[in-house]
KOLPA-414081 format. One line per 4 residues: number of its first residue (from 0); for each residue z, x, y of N, C-alpha, C. Coordinates in Angstrom, 2 decimals, decimal comma. Atoms other than C-alpha are relative to their C-alpha. Example, Ala and Ser with C-alpha at 12.3 -4.5 7.8 and 13.67 -1.06 7.14 Angstrom:
BEGIN
0	0,00 0,89 -1,19 7,80 12,30 -4,50 0,00 0,90 1,20; -0,06 -0,82 -1,19 7,14 13,67 -1,06 0,73 -0,77 1,09
//
This chain:
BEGIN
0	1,30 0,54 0,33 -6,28 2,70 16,13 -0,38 0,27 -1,45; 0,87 -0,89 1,48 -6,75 4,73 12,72 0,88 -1,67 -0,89; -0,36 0,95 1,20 -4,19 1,98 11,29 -0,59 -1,89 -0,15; 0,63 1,46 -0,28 -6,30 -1,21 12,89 -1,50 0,25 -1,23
4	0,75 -0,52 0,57 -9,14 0,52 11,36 0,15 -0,58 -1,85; -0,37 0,03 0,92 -7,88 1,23 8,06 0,25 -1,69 -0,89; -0,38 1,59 -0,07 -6,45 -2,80 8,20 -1,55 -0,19 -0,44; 1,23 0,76 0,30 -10,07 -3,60 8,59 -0,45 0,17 -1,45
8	0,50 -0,38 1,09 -11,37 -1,89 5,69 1,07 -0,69 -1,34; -0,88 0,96 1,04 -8,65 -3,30 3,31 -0,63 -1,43 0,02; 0,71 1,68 0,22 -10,00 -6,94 4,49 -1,37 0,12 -0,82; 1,82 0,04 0,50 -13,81 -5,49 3,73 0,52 0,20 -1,35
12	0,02 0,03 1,59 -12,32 -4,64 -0,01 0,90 -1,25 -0,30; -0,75 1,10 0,21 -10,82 -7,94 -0,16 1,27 -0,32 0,41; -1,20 0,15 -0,30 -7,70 -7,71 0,46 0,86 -1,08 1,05; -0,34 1,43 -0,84 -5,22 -10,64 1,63 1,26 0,16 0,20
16	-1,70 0,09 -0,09 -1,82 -11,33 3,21 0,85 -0,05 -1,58; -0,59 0,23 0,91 0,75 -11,11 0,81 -0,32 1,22 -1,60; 0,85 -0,40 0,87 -1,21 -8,98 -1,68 0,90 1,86 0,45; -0,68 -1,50 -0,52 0,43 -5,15 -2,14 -0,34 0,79 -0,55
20	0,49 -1,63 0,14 0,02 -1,67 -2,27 0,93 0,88 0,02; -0,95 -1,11 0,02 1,22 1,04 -3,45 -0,93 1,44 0,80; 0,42 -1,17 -0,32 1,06 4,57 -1,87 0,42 1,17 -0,80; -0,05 -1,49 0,53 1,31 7,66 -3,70 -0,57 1,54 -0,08
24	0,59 -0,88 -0,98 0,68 10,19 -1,44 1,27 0,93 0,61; -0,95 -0,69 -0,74 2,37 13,20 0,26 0,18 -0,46 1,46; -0,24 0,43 -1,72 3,70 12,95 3,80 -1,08 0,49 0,55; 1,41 -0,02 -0,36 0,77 12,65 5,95 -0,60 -1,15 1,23
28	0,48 1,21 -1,08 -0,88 10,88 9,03 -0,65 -1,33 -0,72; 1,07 1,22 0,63 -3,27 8,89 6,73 1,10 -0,71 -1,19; -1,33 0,99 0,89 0,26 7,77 4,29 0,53 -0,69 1,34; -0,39 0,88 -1,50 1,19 6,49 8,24 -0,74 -1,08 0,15
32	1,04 0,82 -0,14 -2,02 4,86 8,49 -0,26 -1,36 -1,15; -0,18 0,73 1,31 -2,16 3,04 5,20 1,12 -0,90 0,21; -1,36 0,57 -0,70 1,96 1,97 5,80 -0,57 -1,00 0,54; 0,22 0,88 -1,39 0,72 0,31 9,18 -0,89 -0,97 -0,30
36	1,87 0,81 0,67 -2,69 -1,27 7,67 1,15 -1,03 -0,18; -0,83 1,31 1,13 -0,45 -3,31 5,01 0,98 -0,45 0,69; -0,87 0,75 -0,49 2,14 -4,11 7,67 -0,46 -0,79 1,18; 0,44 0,99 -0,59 -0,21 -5,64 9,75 -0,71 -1,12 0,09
40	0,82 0,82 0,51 -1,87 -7,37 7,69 0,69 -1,20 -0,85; -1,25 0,54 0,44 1,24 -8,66 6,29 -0,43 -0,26 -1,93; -0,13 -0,56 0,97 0,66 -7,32 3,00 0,98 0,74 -0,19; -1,21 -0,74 0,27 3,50 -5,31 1,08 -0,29 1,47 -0,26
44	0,01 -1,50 0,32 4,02 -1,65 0,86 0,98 0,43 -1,20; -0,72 -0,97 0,95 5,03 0,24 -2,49 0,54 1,59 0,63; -0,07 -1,62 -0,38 5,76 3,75 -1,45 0,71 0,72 -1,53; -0,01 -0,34 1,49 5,50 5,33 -5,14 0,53 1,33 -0,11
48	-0,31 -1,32 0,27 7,45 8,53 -5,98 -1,18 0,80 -0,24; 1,39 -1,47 0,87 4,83 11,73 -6,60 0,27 0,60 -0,79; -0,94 -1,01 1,31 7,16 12,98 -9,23 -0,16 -1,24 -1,53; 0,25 0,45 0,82 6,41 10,05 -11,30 -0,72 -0,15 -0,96
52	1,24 0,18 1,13 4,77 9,75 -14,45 0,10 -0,79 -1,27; -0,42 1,43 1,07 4,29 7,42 -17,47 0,38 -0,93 0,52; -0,69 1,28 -0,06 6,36 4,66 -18,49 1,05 -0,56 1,46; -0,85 0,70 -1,03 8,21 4,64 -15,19 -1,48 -0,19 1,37
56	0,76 0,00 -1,00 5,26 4,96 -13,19 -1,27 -1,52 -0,22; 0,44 1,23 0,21 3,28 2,02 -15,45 1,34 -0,68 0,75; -0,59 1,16 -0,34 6,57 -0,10 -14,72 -0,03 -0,48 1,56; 0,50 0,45 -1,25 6,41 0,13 -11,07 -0,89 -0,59 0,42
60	1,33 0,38 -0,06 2,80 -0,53 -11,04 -0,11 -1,24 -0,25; 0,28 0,88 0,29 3,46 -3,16 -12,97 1,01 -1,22 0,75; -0,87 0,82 -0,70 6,93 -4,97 -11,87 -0,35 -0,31 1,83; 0,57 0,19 -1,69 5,50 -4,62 -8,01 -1,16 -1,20 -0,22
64	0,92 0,80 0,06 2,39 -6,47 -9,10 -1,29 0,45 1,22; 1,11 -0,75 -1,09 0,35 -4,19 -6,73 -1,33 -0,49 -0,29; 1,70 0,15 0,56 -3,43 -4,98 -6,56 -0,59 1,01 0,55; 0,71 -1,62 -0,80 -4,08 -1,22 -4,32 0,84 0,49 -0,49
68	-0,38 -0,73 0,24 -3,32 1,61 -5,20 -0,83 1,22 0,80; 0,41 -0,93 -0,37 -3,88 4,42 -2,61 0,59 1,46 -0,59; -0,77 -0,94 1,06 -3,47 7,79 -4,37 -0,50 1,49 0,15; 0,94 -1,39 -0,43 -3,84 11,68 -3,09 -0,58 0,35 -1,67
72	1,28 -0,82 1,11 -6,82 13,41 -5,19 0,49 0,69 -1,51; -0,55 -0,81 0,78 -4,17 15,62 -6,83 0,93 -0,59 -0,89; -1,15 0,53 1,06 -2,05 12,83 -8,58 -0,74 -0,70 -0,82; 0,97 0,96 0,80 -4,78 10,81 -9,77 -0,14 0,34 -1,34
76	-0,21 -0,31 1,47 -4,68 12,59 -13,12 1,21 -0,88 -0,71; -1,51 0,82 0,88 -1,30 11,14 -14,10 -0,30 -1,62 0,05; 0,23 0,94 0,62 -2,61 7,91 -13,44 -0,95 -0,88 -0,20; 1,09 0,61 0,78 -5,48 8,15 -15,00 0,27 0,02 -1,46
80	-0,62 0,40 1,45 -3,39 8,23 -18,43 0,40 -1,19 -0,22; -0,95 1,21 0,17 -1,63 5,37 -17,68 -1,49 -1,24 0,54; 1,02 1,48 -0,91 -4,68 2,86 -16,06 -0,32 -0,76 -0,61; 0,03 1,03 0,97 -5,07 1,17 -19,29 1,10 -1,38 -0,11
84	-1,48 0,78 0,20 -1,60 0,12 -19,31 0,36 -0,95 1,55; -0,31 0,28 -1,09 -2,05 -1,14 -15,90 -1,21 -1,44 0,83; 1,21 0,90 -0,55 -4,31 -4,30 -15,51 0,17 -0,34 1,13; 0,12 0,96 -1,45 -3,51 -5,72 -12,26 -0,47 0,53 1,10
88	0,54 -0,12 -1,32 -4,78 -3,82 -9,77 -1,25 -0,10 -0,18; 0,78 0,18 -0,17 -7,83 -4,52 -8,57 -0,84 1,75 0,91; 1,09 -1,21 -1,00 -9,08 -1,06 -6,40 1,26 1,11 0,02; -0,73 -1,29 -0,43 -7,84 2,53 -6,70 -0,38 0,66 1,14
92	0,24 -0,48 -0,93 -8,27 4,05 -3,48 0,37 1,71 -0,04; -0,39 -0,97 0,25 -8,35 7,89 -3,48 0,01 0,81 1,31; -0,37 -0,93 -1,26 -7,02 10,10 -0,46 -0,75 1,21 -0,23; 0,41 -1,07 0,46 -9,49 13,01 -0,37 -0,11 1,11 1,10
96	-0,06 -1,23 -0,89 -8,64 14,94 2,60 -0,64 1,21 0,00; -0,14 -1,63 0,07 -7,85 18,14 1,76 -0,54 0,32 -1,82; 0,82 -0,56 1,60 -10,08 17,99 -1,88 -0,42 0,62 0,19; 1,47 -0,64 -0,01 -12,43 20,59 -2,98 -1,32 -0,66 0,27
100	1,19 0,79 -0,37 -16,00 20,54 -1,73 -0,78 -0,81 -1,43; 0,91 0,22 1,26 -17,27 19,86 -5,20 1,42 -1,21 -0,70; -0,68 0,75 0,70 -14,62 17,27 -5,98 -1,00 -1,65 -0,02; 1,29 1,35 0,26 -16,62 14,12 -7,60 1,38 -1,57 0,10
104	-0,53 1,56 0,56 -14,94 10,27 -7,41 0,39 -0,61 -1,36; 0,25 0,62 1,16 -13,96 9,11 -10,43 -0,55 -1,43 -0,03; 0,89 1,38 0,68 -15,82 5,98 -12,07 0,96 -1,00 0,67; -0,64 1,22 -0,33 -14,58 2,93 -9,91 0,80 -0,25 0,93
108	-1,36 -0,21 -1,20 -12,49 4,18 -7,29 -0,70 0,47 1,28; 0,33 0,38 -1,59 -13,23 4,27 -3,61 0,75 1,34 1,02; -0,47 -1,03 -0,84 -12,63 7,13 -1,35 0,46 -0,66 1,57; -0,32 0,36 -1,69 -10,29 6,78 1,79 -0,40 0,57 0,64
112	0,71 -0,04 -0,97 -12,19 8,42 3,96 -1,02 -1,33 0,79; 0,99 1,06 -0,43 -14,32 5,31 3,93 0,61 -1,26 0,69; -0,79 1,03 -0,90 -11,82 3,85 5,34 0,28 -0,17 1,45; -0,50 -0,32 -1,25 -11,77 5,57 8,44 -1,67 0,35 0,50
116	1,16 -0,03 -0,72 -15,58 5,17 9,26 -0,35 -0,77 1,19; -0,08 0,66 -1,42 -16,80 4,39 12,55 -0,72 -1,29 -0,17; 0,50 1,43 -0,09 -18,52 1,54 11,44 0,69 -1,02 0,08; -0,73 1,22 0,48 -15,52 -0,43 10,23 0,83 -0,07 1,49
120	-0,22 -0,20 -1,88 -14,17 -1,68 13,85 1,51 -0,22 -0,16; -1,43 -0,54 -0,53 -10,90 -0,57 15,47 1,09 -0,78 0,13; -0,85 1,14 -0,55 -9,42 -3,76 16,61 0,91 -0,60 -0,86; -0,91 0,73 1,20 -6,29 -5,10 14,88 -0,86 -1,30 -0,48
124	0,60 0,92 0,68 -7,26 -7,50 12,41 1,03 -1,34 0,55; -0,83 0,91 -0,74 -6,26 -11,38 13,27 1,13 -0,70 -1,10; -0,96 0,16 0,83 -4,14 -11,68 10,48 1,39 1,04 0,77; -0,90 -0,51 -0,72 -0,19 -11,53 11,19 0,84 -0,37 -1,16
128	-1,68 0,40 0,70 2,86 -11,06 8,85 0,52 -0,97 0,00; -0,48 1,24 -0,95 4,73 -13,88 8,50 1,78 0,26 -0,71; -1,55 0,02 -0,05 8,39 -13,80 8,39 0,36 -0,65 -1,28; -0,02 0,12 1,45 10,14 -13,38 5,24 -0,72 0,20 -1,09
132	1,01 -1,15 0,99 7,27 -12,32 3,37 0,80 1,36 -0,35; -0,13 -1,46 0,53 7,56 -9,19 1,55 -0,48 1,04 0,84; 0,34 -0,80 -1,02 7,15 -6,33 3,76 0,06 1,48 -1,05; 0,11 -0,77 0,52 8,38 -3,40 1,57 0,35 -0,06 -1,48
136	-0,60 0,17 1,24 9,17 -2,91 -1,90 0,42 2,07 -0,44; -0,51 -1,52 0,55 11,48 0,71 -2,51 0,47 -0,23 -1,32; -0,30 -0,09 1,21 11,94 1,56 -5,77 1,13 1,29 -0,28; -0,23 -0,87 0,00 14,69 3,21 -6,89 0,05 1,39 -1,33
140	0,34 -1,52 0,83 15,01 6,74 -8,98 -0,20 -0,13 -1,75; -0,07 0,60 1,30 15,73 5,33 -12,71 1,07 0,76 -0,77; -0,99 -1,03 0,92 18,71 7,47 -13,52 0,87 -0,72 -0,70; -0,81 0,91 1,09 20,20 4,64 -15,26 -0,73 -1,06 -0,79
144	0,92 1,12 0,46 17,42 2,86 -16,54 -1,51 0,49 0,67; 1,33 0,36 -0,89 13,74 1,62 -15,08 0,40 0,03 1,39; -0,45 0,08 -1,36 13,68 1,84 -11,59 -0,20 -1,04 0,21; -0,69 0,96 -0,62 14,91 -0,99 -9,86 -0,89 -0,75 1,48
148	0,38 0,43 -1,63 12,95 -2,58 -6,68 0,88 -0,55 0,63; -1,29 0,46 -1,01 14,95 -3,21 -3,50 -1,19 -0,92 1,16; 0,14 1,04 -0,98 13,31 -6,17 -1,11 -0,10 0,34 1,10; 0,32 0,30 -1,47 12,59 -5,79 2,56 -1,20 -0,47 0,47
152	1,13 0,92 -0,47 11,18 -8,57 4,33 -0,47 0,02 1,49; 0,66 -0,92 -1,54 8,84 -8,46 7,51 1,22 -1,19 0,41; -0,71 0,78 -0,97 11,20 -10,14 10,22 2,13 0,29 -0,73; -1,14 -0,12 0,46 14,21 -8,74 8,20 1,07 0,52 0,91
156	-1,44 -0,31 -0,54 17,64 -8,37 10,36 0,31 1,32 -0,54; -0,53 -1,82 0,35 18,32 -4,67 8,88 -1,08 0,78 0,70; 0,95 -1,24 -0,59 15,05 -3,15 9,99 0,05 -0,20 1,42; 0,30 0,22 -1,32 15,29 -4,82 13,36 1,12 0,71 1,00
160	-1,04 -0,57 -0,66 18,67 -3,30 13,78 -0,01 1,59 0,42; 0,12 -1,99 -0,11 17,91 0,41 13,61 -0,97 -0,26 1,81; 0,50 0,05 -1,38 15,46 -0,78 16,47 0,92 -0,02 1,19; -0,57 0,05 -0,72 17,94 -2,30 18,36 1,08 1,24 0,43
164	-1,06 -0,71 -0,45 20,45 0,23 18,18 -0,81 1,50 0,17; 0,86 -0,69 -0,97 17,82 2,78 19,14 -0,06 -0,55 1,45; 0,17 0,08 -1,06 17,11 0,94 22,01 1,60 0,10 1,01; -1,37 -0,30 -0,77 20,79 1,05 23,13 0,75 1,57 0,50
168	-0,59 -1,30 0,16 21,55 4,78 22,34 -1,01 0,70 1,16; 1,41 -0,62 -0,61 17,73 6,20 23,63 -0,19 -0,50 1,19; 0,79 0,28 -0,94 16,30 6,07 26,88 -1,53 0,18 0,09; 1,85 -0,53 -0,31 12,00 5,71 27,57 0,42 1,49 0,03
172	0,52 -1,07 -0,42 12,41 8,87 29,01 0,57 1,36 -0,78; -0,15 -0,79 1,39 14,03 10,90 25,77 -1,07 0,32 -0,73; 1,18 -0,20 1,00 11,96 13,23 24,22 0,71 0,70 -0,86; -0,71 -0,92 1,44 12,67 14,43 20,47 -1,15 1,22 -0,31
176	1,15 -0,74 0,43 11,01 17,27 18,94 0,15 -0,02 -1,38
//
């Protein structure tokens, strides 16, 4: 429900099929939640290194063509050097979990918590992926250059296979810990 939710609130800040986001966030229920939003909305997911900074972190920003940018509290410094260099997005979104009580918003940016208010309603949104669209965009490390984006599309034959061959190996009644 947190990621139907979340979905919603992306539509209330505009947001449209096709249209992508990056995350740059530690591992985390609400980096789950976010993920799920943009894949049901059939929007694209960045998933942004946290080790990045500068010129490789403008190029991503920029070669993705992101218009979100969700971003824990504690990285937002690094790219608030670079946000000049970075016209296209339209809404920084800031993860403020685990901030201090006295931590203030910066000028223009939108706290995710507000994403997960009970006002904004639960129900998947009626927007649906559509096949072949952009689904993810991984970037990789840049040890030979700029980093590189790698393609995965929603309805893509590679991601569907890990499913399948889960469902062959696993039984329902397998539990992992």
């Amino acid at each position: 429900l947190n990621s139907n939710r979340v979905a919603q609130a992306f539509l209330k800040h505009g947001a449209i099929p096709g249209e992508g986001a990056s995350i740059m966030s530690f591992n985390s229920s609400r980096f789950l939640d976010v993920f799920f939003a943009t894949q049901k909305l059939g929007m694209y997911t960045v998933p942004t290194n946290t080790a990045l900074r500068g010129n490789q972190l403008v190029h991503i920003l920029n070669n993705s063509e992101v218009r979100y940018l969700v971003i824990h509290h504690s990285l937002y410094g690094y790219y608030e050097k670079i946000k000049d260099e970075v016209p296209g997005l339209s809404k920084v979104i800031i993860d403020t979990l685990d901030a201090p009580e006295d931590y203030e918003l910066p000028e223009g940016t939108v706290s995710l918590d507000d994403f997960y208010s009970p006002e904004i309603p639960n129900s998947r949104p009626a927007e649906r992926p559509r096949e072949g669209e952009v689904s993810v965009l991984m970037y990789t490390s840049g040890t030979t250059g700029l980093p590189k984006g790698v393609v995965y599309r929603h309805g893509d034959s590679r991601l569907g296979l890990t499913e399948s061959f889960a469902q062959t190996v696993y039984y329902p009644w397998d539990v992992f810990y």
